[in-house]
C-alpha positions as CSV (number, residue, x, y, z in Angstrom):
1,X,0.0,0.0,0.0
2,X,1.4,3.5,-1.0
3,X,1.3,6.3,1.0
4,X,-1.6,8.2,-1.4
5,X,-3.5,5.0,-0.6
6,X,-2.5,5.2,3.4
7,X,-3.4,9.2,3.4
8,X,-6.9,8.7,1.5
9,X,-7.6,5.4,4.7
10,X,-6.6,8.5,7.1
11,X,-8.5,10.8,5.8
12,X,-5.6,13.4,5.0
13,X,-4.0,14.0,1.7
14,X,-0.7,15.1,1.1
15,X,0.3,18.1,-1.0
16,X,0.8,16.4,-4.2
17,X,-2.5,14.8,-4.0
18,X,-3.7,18.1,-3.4
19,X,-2.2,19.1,-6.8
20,X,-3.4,16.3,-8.8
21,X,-7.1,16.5,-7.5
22,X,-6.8,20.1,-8.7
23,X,-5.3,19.4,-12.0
24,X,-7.8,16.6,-12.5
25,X,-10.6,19.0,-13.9
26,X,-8.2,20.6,-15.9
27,X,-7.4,17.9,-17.8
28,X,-11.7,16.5,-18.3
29,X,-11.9,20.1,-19.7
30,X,-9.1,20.3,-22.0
31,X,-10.1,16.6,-23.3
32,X,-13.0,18.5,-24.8
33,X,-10.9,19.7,-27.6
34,X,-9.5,17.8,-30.5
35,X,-6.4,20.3,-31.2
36,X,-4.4,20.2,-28.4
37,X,-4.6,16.5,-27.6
38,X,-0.9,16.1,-27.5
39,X,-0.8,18.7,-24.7
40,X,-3.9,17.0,-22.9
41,X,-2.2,13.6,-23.1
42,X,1.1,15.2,-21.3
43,X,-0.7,16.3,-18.8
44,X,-3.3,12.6,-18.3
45,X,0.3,11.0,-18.2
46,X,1.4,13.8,-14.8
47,X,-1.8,13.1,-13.8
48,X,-1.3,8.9,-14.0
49,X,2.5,9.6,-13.0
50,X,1.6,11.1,-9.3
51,X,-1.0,8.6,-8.5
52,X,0.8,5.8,-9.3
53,X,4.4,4.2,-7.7
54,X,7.8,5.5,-8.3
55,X,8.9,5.1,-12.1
56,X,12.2,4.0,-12.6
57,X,14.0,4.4,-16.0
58,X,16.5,1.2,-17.1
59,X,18.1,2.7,-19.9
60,X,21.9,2.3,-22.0
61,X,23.2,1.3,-25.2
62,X,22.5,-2.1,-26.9
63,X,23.4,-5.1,-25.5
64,X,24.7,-4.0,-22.2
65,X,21.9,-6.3,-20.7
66,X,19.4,-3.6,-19.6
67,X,16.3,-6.3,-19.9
68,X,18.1,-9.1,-18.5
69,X,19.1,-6.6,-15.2
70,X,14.9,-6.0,-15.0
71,X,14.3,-9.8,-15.5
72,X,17.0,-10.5,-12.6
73,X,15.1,-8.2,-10.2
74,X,12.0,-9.9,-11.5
75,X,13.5,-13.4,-11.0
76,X,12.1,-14.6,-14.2
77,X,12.8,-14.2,-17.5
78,X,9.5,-12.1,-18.0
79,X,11.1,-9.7,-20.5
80,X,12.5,-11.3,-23.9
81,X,16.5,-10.4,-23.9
82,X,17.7,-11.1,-27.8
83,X,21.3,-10.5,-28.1
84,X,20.5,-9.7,-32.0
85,X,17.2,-8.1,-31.7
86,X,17.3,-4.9,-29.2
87,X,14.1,-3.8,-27.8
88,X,12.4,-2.0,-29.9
89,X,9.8,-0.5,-27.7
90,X,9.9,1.0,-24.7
91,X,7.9,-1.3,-22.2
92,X,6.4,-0.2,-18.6
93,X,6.2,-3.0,-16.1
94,X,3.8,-2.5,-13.5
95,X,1.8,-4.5,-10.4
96,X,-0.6,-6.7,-11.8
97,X,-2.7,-9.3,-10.0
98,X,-3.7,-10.8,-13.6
99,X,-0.3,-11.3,-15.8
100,X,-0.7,-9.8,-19.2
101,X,0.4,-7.6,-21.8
102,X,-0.6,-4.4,-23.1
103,X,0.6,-2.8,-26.8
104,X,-0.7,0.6,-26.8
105,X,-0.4,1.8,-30.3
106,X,0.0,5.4,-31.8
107,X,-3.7,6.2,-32.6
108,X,-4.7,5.4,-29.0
109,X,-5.8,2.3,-29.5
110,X,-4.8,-0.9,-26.7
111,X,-4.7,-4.3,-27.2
112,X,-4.5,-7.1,-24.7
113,X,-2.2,-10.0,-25.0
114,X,-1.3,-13.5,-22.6
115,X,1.7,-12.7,-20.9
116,X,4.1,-14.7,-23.5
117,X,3.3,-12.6,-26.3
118,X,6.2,-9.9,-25.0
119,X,8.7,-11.2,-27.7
120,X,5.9,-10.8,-30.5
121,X,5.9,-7.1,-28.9
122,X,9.4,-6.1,-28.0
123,X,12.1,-8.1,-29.7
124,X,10.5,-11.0,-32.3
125,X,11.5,-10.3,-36.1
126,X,8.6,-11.9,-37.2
127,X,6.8,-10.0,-40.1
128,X,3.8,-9.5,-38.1
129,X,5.7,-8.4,-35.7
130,X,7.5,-6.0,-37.1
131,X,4.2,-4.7,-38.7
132,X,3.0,-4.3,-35.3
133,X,5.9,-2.2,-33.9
134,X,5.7,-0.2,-37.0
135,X,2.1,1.3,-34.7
136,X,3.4,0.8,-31.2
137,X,3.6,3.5,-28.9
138,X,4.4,1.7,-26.1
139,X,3.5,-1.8,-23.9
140,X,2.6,-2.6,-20.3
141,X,3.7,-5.8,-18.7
142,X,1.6,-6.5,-16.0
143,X,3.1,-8.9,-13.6
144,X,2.3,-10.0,-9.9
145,X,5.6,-9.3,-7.8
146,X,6.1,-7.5,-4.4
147,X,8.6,-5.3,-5.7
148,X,6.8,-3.9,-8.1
149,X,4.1,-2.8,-5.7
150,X,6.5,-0.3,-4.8
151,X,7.4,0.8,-8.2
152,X,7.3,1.1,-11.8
153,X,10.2,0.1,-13.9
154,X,10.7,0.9,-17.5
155,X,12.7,-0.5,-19.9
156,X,13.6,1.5,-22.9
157,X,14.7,1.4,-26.2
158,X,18.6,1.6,-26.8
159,X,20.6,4.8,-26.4
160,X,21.0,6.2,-29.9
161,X,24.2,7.1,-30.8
162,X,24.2,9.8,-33.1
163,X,27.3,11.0,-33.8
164,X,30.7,10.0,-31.6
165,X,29.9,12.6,-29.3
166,X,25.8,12.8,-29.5
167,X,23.9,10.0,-27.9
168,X,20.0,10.2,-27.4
169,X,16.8,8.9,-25.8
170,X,13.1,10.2,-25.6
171,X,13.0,13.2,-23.3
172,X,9.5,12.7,-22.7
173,X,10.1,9.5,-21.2
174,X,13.0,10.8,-19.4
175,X,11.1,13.9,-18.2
176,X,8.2,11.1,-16.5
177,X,10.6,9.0,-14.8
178,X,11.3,9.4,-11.0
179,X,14.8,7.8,-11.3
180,X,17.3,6.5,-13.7
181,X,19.7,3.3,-13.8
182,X,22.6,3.8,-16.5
183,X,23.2,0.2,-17.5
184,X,26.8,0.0,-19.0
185,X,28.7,-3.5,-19.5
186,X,31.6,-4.7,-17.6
187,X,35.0,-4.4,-19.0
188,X,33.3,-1.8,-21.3
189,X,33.8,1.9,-20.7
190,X,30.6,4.6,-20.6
191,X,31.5,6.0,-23.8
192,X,32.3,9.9,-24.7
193,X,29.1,9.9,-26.3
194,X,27.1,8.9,-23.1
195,X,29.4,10.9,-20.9
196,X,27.8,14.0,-23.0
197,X,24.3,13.0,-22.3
198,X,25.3,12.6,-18.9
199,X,26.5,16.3,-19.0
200,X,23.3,17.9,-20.6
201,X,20.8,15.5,-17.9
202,X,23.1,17.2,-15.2
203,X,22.6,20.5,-16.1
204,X,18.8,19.8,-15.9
205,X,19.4,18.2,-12.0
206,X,19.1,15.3,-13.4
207,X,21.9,12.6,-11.4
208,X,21.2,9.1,-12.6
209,X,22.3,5.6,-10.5
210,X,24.6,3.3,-13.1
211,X,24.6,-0.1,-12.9
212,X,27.7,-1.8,-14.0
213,X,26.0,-5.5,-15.3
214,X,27.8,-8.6,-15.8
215,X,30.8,-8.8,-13.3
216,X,30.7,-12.4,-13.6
217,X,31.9,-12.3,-17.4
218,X,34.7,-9.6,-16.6
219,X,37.9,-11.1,-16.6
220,X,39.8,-8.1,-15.1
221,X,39.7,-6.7,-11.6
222,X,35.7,-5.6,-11.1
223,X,36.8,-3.6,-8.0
224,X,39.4,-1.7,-10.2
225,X,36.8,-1.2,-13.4
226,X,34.1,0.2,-11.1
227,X,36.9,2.6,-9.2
228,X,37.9,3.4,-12.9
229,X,34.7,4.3,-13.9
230,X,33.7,6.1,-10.7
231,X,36.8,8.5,-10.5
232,X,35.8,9.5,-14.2
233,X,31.9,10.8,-13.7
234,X,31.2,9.7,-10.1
235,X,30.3,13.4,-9.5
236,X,27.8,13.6,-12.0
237,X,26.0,10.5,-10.9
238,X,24.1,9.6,-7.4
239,X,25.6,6.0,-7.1
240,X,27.4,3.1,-8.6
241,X,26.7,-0.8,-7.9
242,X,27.5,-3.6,-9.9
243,X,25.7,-7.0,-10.2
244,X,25.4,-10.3,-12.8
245,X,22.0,-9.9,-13.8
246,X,22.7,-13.6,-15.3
247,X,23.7,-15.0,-11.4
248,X,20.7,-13.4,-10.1
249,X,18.2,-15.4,-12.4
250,X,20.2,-18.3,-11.8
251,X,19.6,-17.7,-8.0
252,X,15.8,-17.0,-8.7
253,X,15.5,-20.6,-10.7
254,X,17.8,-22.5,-8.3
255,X,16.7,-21.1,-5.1
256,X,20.3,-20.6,-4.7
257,X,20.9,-18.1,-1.7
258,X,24.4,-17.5,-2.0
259,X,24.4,-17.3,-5.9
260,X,22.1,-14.2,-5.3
261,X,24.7,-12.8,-3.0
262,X,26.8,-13.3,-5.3
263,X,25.1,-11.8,-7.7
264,X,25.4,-8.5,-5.6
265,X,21.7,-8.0,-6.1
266,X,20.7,-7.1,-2.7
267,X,22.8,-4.0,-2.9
268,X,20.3,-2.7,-5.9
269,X,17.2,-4.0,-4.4
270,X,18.0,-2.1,-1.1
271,X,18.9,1.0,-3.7
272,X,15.1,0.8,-5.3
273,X,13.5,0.4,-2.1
274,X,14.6,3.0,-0.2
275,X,14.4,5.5,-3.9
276,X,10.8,3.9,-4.0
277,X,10.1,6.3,0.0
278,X,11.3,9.3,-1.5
279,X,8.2,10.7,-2.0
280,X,9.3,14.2,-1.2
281,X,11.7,14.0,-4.3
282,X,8.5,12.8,-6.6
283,X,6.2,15.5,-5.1
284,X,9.0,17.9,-6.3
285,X,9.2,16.0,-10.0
286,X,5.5,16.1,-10.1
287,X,5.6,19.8,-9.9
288,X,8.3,20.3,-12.0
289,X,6.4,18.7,-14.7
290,X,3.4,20.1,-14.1
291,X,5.7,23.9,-14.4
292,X,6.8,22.8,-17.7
293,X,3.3,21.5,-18.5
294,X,2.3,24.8,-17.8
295,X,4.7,26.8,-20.1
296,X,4.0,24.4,-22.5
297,X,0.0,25.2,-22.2
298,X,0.7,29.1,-22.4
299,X,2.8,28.5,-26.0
300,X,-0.1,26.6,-27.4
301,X,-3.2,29.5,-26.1
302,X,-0.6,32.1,-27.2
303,X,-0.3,30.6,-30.6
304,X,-4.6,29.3,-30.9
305,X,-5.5,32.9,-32.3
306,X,-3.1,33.0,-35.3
307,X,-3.5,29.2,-36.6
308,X,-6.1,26.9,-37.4
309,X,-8.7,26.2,-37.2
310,X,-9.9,29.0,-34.6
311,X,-8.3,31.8,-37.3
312,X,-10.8,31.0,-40.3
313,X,-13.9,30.1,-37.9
314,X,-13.5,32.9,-36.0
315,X,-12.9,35.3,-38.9
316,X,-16.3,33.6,-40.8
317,X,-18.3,34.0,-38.0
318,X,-17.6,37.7,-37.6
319,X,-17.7,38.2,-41.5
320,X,-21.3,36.8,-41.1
321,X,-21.7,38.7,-37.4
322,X,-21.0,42.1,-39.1
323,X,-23.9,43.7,-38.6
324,X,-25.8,41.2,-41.0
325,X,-24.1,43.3,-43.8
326,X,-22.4,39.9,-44.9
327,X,-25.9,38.0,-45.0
328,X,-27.7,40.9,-46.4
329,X,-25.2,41.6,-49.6
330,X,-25.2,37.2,-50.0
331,X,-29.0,37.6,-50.0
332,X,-28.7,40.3,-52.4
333,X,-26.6,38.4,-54.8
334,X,-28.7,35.0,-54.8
335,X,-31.8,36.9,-55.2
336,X,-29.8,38.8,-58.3
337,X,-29.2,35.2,-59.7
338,X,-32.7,34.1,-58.8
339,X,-33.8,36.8,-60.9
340,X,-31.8,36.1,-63.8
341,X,-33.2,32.9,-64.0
342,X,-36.9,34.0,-63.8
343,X,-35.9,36.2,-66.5
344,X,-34.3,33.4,-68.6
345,X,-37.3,31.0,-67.9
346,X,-39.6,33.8,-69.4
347,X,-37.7,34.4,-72.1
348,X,-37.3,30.7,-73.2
349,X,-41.1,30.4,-72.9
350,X,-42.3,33.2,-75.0
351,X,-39.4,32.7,-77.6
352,X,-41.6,31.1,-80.6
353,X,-44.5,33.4,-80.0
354,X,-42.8,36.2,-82.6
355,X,-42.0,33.3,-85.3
356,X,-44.4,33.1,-87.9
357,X,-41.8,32.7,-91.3
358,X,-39.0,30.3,-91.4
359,X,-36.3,33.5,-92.1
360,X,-37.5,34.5,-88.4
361,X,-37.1,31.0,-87.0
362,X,-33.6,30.9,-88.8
363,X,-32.7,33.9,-87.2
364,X,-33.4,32.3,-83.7
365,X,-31.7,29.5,-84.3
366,X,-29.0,31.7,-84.6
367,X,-29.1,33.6,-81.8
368,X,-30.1,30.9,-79.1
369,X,-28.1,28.5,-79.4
370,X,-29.5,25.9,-76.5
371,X,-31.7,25.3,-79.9
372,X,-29.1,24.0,-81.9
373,X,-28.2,20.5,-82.3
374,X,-26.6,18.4,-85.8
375,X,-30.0,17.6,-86.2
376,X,-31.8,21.1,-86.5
377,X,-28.2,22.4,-88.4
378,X,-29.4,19.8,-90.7
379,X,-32.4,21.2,-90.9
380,X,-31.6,24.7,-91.2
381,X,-28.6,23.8,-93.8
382,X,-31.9,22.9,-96.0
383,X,-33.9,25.9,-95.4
384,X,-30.7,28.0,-96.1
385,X,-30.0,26.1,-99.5
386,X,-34.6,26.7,-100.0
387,X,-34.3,30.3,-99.7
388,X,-30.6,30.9,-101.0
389,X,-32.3,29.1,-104.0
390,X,-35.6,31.6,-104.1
391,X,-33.0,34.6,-103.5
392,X,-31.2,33.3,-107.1
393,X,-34.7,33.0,-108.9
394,X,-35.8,35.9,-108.4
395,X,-32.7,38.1,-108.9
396,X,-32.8,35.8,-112.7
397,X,-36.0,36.3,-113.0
398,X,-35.8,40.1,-112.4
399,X,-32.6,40.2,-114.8
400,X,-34.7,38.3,-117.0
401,X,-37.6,40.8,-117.6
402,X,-35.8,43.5,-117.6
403,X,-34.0,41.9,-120.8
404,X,-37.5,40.7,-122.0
405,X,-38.8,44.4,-121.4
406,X,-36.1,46.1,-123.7
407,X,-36.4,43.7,-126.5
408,X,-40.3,44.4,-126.6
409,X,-39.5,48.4,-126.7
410,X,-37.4,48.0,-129.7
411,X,-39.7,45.5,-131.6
412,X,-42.6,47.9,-130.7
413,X,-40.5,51.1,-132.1
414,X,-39.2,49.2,-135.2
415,X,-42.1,47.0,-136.3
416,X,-45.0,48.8,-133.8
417,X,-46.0,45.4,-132.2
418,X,-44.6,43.9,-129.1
419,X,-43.1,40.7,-128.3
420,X,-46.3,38.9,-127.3
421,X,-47.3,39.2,-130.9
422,X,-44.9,36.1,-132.3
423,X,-43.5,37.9,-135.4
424,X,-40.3,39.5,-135.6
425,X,-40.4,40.8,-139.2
426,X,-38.8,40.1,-142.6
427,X,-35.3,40.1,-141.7
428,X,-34.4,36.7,-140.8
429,X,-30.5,38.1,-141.0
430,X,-31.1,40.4,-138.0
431,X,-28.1,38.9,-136.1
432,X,-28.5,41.7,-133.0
433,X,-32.1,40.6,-132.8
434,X,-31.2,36.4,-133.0
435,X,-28.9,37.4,-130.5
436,X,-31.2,39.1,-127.4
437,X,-33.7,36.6,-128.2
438,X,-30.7,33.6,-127.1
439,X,-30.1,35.6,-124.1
440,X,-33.3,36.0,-123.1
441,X,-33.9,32.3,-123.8
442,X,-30.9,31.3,-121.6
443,X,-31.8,33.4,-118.7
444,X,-35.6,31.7,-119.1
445,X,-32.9,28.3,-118.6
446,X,-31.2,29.3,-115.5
447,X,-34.7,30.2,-114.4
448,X,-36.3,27.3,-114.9
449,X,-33.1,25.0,-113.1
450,X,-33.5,27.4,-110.0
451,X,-36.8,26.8,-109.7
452,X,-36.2,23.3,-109.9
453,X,-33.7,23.5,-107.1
454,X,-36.2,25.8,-105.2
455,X,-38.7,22.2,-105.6
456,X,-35.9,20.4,-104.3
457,X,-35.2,21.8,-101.1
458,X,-38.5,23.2,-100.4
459,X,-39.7,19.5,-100.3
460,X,-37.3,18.7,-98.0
461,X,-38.1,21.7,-95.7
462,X,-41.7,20.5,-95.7
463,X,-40.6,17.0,-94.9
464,X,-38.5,18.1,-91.9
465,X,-40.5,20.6,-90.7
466,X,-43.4,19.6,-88.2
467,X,-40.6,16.5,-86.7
468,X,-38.0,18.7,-86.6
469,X,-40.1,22.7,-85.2
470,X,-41.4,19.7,-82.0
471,X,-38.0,18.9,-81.7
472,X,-36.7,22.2,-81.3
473,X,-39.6,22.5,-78.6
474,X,-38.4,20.2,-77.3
475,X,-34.9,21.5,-76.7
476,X,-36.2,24.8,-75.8
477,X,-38.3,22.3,-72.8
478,X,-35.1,21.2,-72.0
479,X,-33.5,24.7,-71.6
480,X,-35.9,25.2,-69.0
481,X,-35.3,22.2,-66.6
482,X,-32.2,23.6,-67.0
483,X,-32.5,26.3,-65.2
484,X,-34.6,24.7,-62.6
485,X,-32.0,22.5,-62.2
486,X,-29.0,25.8,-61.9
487,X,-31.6,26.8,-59.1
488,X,-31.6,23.9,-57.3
489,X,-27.4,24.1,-57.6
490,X,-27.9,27.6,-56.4
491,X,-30.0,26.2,-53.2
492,X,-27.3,23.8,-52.7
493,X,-24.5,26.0,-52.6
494,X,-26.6,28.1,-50.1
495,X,-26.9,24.6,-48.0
496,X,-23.4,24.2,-48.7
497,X,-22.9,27.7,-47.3
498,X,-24.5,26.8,-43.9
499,X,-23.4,23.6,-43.7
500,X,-19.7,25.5,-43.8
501,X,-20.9,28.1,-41.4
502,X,-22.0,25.4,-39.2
503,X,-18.6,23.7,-39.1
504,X,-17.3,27.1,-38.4
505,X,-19.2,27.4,-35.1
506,X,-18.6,23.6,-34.4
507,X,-14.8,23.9,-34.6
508,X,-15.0,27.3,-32.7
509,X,-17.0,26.2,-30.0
510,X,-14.6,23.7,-29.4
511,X,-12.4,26.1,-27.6
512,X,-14.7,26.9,-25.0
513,X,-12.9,24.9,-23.3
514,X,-9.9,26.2,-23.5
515,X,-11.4,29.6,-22.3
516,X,-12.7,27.2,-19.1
517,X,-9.6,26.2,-18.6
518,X,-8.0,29.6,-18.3
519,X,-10.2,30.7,-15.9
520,X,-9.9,27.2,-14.1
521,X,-6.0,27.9,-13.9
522,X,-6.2,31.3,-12.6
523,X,-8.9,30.3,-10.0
524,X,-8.6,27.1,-9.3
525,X,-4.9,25.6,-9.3
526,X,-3.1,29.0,-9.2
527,X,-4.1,30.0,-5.4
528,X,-2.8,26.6,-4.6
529,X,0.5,26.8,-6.5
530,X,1.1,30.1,-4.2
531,X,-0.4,28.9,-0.7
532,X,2.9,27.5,0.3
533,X,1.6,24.1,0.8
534,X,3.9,22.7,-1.9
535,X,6.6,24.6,-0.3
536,X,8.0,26.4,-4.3
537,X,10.6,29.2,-3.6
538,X,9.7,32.5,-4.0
539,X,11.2,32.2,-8.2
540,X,9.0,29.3,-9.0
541,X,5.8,31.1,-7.5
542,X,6.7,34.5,-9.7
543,X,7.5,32.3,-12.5
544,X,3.5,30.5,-12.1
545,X,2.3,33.9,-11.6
546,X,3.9,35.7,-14.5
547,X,2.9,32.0,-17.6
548,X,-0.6,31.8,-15.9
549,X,-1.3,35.5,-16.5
550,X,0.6,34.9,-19.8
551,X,-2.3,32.3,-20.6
552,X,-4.9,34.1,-19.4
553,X,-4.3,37.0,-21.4
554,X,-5.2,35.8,-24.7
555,X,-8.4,36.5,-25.3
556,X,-11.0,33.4,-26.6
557,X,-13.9,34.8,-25.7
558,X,-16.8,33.9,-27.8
559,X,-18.9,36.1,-25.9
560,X,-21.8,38.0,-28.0
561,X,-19.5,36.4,-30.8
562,X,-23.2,34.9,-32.5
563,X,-25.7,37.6,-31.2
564,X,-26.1,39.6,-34.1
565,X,-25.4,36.0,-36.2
566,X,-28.9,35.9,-38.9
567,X,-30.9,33.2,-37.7
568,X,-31.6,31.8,-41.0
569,X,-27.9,31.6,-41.5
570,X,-27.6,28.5,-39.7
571,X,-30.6,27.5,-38.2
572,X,-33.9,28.2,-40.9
573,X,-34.4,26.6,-44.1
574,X,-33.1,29.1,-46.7
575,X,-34.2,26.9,-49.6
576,X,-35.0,29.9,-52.6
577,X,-38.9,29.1,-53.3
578,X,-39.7,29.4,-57.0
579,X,-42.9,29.3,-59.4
580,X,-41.1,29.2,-62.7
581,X,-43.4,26.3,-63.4
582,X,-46.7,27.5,-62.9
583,X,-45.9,31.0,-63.8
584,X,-44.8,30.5,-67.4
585,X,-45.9,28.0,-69.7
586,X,-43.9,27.4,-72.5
587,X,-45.5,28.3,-76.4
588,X,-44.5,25.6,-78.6
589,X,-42.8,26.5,-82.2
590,X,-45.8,26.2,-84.3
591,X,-45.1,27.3,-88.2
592,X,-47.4,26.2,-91.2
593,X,-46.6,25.2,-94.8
594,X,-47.4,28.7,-95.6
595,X,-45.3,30.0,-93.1
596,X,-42.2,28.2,-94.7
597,X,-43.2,28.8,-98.7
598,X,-41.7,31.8,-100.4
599,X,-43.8,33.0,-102.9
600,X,-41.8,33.2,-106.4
601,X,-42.8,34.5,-110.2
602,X,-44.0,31.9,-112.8
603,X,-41.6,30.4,-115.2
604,X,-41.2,32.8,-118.2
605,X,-41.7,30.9,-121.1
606,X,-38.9,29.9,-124.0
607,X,-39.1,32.5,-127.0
608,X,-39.5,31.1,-130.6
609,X,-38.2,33.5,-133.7
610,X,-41.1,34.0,-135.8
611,X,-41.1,36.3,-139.4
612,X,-43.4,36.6,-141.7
């Protein structure tokens, strides 16, 4: 039993629980909101941190025998220790009176696995186990041992050696961790790379314990190696032991009381126990993450108003919150586009009413071109070549009389009768005379073929007319569901528009929260923070003071943000009503035969030379 458990029987509770019971609704409220979840998950894990046992980090390069030193204080081999497969995620092992395993995976998601399955997990180079990894954030071994009702222990992933002088492990795990045990090798020196690490954790207070593992296999003087290593960074670091993590699961197996003394784990297990009482040291960890939790929070509120998606939701809603201006000009322009389709609808219905010739209907056809299709071109490529063809007869025809009417003047005046009377006289050698009468006579030719033509392609306008004039109807029919149909895209897009807007207040809304939690800072955990209870210097309290104001000065407040928001922006059903339909009825294209026929001259016909 811990001591939170022992307060909460006594009915006290100690400063750090306190905290946490304070930061509790802090954390329900920032859950709320889908942005900051990273942030909100930092400050679940402070919150799981203080209520649960110390957390001890196991940590070094590969193959030092970090799991195998956690599976000797286990006294099994619980852990799976691969001398070519490193582990590959970092595991938590933790009290559990049912033994299983836990894979907690990137997107949240946990799965539950029989104890054995920590290879698949942690070291296996199966496929499917390497998919798996590929997602892992993390596993839980739960195991039932005494020692771990005391405390936590983690094993992580292998140092990574970056460079000769870099090395590197997850500061968010290292920032959670009560203690650390630097697992180096016998015989094998803490590199310059690790000493460098060991530097920057130092200059963050940060002392670990090392273990030196595997003084059986040394072949040297163990006493000398660990002065050795001592003397070079015993300063930086709270304590040294050394112990064969192999001897002690021997011990464990064989019940084999002097191979565990031998094994020097006693030593170790008296170090974690007595580091497991420190609770004054975790209160003081607690805290300090919690601080940097907090300067963490006041970067993210600071940086809410300039990113997204608060910037464009807020900056919609007020674009529609101005004044209704915003609504009132959008109004203006759909009912500008509403009316241009009434007035298109109109027009397409009363287009045939002026068409009473096929020149008029040609000119529509020209003009709208919703009625044009191959099929009416083909049509209207006949009428063309019809009255292209009655344009040619007559101009003949008129070239024709005039030709006719100036022979008959000059028979009148020379012989004092006209053509009509048949003679031309005695002069049969009259070559001027033989002459007009040919012209005339070819003209009356190229008269008669045009008018032939003009049969030709008026029968085929006559044949094509009443079919195609209802299928032109037709299209103009089609022209107008049409623009029903571009009015029920315009009542769409106005959906779509509120349908955005919604989203807009949905997203923005979701920082409501946040605003909560400001004022939940300031009122709630900040009065604590500066009672004294936790005992923070003087610093620490100004420093609080000074990031919680810092996050309480940016402003989220959506207050009268939606007053002055039009109701049937969001709420109403702005669906544009319309009576196209039963206001206008479309007049069908209705021409006759004798709206289509031309009317042309008769056939002049073919002069004979008489003389008598």
């Amino acid at each position: 039993m811990n001591e939170q458990q022992n307060s909460l029987l006594a009915g006290t509770s100690t400063p750090l629980q306190q905290l946490i019971e304070r930061i509790k609704p802090l954390q329900v409220l920032l859950a709320q909101n889908s942005y900051i979840k990273d942030t909100t998950k930092r400050l679940e894990r402070i919150i799981e941190d203080a209520s649960s046992q110390a957390m001890i980090l196991v940590m070094g390069k590969e193959r030092v025998g970090k799991t195998t030193v956690i599976n000797g204080l286990l006294g099994r081999e619980v852990l799976s220790a691969s001398s070519k497969n490193p582990t590959s995620a970092n595991t938590f092992i933790r009290y559990g009176e049912e033994e299983c395993v836990k894979a907690v995976f990137l997107d949240g998601m946990v799965a539950t696995f029989d104890i054995d399955k920590v290879e698949l997990l942690t070291t296996s180079d199966a496929f499917c186990a390497q998919i798996i990894r590929e997602h892992l954030d993390y596993i839980e071994v739960f195991i039932k041992h005494d020692l771990l009702k005391t405390v936590t222990i983690v094993d992580s992933v292998a140092l990574e050696l970056t460079t000769e002088y870099a090395a590197f492990l997850s500061e968010l795990l290292v920032n959670r961790v009560d203690e650390i045990f630097w697992v180096i090798r016998s015989g094998s020196v803490a590199t310059d790379s690790e000493l460098k690490l060991l530097e920057r954790y130092n200059e963050r207070g940060v002392k670990p314990h090392f273990i030196i593992n595997a003084i059986d296999s040394y072949e040297g003087n163990i006493v000398e190696f660990v002065k050795s290593e001592y003397s070079r960074y015993g300063n930086q670091i709270e304590s040294m032991v050394a112990v064969s993590a192999t001897k002690a699961l021997e011990a464990s197996k064989t019940n084999n009381e002097q191979l565990k003394i031998d094994s020097q784990y006693y030593e170790l297990f008296q170090l974690i126990t007595k580091l497991s009482k420190n609770h004054e040291k975790k209160t003081r960890h607690i805290i300090e993450q919690f601080i940097e939790w907090l300067n963490r929070f006041k970067r993210e509120v600071e940086q809410i108003p300039s990113k997204e998606p608060y910037l464009s939701s807020r900056q919609n809603i007020e674009k529609y919150n101005s004044g209704g201006g915003f609504e009132y000009t959008r109004e203006q322009r759909d009912m500008a586009i509403l009316t241009a389709y009434e007035e298109e609808y109109e027009h397409v219905c009363h287009i045939f009413k002026p068409i009473q010739t096929l020149y008029q209907l040609l000119q529509l056809l020209t003009s709208e071109l919703y009625l044009r299709d191959e099929r009416v071109e083909l049509f209207e490529d006949y009428a063309l070549n019809y009255q292209q063809a009655v344009r040619d007869y007559r101009k003949l025809h008129v070239e024709y009389m005039q030709q006719y009417g100036l022979l008959d003047q000059q028979l009148r005046k020379v012989h004092g009768r006209g053509i009509e009377k048949g003679n031309f006289g005695e002069n049969r050698q009259n070559t001027v005379l033989n002459q007009k009468v040919i012209r005339l006579n070819s003209l009356q030719q190229k008269c008669k073929e045009k008018l032939q033509q003009i049969h030709y392609f008026e029968a085929l306008v006559l044949e094509h007319l009443y079919s195609t004039q209802n299928y032109i109807t037709e299209l103009a029919s089609k022209r107008l569901q049409n623009i029903i149909h571009q009015v029920a895209e315009l009542n769409v897009q106005r959906k779509r528009e509120v349908v955005v807007l919604k989203s807009y207040v949905n997203k923005l809304s979701e920082f409501t929260c946040i605003e909560d939690a400001q004022s939940f800072v300031r009122d709630g955990i900040l009065p604590l923070l500066l009672s004294g209870t936790l005992a923070l210097s003087n610093e620490h309290k100004k420093n609080i003071e000074e990031t919680i104001d810092a996050i309480c000065a940016v402003d989220l407040s959506q207050e009268g943000l939606y007053n002055n928001l039009p109701t049937n922006a969001y709420d109403k059903n702005i669906v544009l009503q319309t009576d196209f339909e039963t206001k206008y009825t479309l007049s069908p294209l209705s021409l006759t035969d004798g709206d289509i026929l031309s009317q042309v001259p008769d056939l002049p016909e073919e002069l004979v030379l008489q003389y008598g």
